[in-house]
C-alpha positions in Angstrom: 74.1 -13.6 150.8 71.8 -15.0 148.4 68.0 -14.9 149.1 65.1 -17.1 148.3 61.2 -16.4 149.0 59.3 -19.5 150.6 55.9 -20.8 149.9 55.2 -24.2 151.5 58.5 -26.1 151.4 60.6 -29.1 153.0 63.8 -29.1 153.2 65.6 -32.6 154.1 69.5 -32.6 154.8 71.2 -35.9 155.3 72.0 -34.7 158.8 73.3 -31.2 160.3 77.3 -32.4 160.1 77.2 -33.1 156.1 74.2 -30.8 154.9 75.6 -27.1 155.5 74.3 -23.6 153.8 76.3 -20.3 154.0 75.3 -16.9 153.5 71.6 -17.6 152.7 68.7 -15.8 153.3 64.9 -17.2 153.7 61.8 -15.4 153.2 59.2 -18.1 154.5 55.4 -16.5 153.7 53.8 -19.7 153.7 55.8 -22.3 155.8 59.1 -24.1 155.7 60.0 -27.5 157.3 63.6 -28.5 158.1 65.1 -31.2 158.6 68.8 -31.7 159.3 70.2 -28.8 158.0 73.4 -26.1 159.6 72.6 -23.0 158.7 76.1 -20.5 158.6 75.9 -16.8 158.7 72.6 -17.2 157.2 68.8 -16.0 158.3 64.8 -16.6 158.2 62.5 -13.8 157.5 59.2 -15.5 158.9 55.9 -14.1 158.0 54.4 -17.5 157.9 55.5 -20.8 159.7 58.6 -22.4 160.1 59.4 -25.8 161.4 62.8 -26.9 162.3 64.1 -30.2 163.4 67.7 -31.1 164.0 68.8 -28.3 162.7 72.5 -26.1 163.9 72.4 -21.9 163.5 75.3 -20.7 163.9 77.8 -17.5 163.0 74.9 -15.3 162.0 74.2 -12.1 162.6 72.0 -8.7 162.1 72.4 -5.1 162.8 68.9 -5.4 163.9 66.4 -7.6 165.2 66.8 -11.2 165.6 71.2 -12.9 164.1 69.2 -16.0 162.5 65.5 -15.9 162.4 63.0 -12.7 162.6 59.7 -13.8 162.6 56.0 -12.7 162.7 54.9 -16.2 162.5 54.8 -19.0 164.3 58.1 -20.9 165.1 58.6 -24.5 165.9 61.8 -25.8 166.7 63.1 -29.1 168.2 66.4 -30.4 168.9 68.3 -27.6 167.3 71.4 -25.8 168.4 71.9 -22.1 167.9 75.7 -21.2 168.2 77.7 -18.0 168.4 74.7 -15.3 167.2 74.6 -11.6 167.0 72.3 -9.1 167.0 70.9 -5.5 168.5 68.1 -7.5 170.1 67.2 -11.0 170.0 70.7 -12.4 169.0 69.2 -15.5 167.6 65.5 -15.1 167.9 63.0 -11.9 167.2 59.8 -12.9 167.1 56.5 -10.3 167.6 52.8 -11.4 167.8 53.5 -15.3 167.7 53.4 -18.5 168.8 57.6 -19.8 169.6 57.7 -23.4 170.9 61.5 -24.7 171.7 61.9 -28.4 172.7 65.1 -29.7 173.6 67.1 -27.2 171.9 70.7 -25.3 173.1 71.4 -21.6 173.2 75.1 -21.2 173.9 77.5 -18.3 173.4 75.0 -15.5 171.7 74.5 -12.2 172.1 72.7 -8.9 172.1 73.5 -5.1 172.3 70.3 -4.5 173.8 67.8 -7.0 175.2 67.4 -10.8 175.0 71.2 -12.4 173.9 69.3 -15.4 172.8 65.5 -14.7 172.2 63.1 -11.5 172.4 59.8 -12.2 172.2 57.0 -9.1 171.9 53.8 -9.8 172.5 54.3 -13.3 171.5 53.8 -16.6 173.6 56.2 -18.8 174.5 56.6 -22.8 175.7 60.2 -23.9 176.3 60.9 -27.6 177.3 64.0 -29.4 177.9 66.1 -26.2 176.3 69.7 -25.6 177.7 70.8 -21.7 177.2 74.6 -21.1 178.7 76.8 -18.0 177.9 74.3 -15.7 176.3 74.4 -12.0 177.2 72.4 -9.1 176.9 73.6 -5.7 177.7 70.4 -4.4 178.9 68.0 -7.4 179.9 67.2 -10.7 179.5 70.6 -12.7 179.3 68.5 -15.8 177.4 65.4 -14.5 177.0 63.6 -11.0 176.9 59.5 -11.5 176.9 57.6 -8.8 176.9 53.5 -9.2 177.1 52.4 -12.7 176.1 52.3 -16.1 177.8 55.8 -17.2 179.0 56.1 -21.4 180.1 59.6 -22.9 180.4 60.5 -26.8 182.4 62.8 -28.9 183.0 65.5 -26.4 181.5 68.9 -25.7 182.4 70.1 -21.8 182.1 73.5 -21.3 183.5 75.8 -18.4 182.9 74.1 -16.3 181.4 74.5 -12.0 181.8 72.5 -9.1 181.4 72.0 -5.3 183.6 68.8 -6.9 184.4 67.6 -10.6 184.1 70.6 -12.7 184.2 68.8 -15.6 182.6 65.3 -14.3 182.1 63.3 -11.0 181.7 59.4 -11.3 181.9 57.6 -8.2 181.3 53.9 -8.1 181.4 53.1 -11.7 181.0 49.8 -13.3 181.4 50.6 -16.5 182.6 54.3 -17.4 183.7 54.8 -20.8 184.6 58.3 -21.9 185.7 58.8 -25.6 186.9 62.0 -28.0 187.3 64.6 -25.5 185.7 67.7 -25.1 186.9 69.8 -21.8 187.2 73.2 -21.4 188.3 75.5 -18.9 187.9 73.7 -16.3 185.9 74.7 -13.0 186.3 72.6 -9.4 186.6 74.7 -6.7 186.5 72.4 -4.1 188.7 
């Protein structure tokens, strides 16, 4: 994989089916915009803010924390897809001490060896809308999503199928403010 360090740039594929990068690896400290881009075994280091919009992740992974993006930063993303992700927690998303707004966004077929097979979130607040999150698995908690401390918001959602020990869809630790409105959850699965 090939890396590249970030300081304030857009990025503006043609659209996600003809503008593809494999095996990359971004280190945003400033901010990065996307537009239209699939991203392929590839990841964002965050210490900034990134932006994403139209956007496919997919086939990624880490031995660590977070298969596409680990961020300390704030993360915006809308209408993107992330696809068949890996990692020890967080098998899409890591984020710690942040701000992670998902709009209209899909979560389907990732995993984590630990906690949250989509997203973990630590200490970090977070505002979903309109996502749709179906086969993820965790094999501790948090199928989708594993929040621990921070504010947690998710509507009009749909979260089917997804597995964990603990949290089929969802595990909320500690949160100051949970709201949970118009979602719908079916067939999610907690193990114990």
């Amino acid at each position: 994989k090939s890396s590249s360090s970030i300081n304030n740039v857009t990025i503006i594929g043609q659209n996600a089916s003809n503008t593809i990068v494999n095996k990359a690896i971004f280190n945003v400290a400033t901010s990065l915009t996307i537009y239209n881009v699939t991203f392929i075994d590839s990841s964002i280091e965050n210490t900034g803010t990134l932006n994403a919009f139209d956007c496919v992740f997919k086939d990624s992974s880490s031995s660590l924390y977070g298969g596409v993006i680990h961020s300390q930063g704030d993360v915006n993303l809308d209408n993107c897809s992330f696809i068949d992700n890996s990692a020890l927690c967080g098998g899409a998303i890591y984020i710690k001490s942040a701000n992670l707004n998902i709009n209209n966004c899909i979560f389907l077929n990732n995993n984590a060896e630990m906690f949250g097979g989509a997203v973990i979130a630590l200490r970090s607040n977070l505002n979903l809308n309109e996502v749709t999150a179906r086969n993820n698995k965790a094999e501790n908690d948090g199928g989708f999503i594993y929040s621990y401390y921070g504010e947690f918001s998710i509507a009009n959602s749909d979260l089917s199928y997804n597995s964990a020990d603990n949290g089929g869809a969802l595990f909320i630790n500690g949160a100051s403010n949970d709201i949970i409105k118009n979602n719908t959850f079916m067939g999610n699965v907690a193990l114990t």
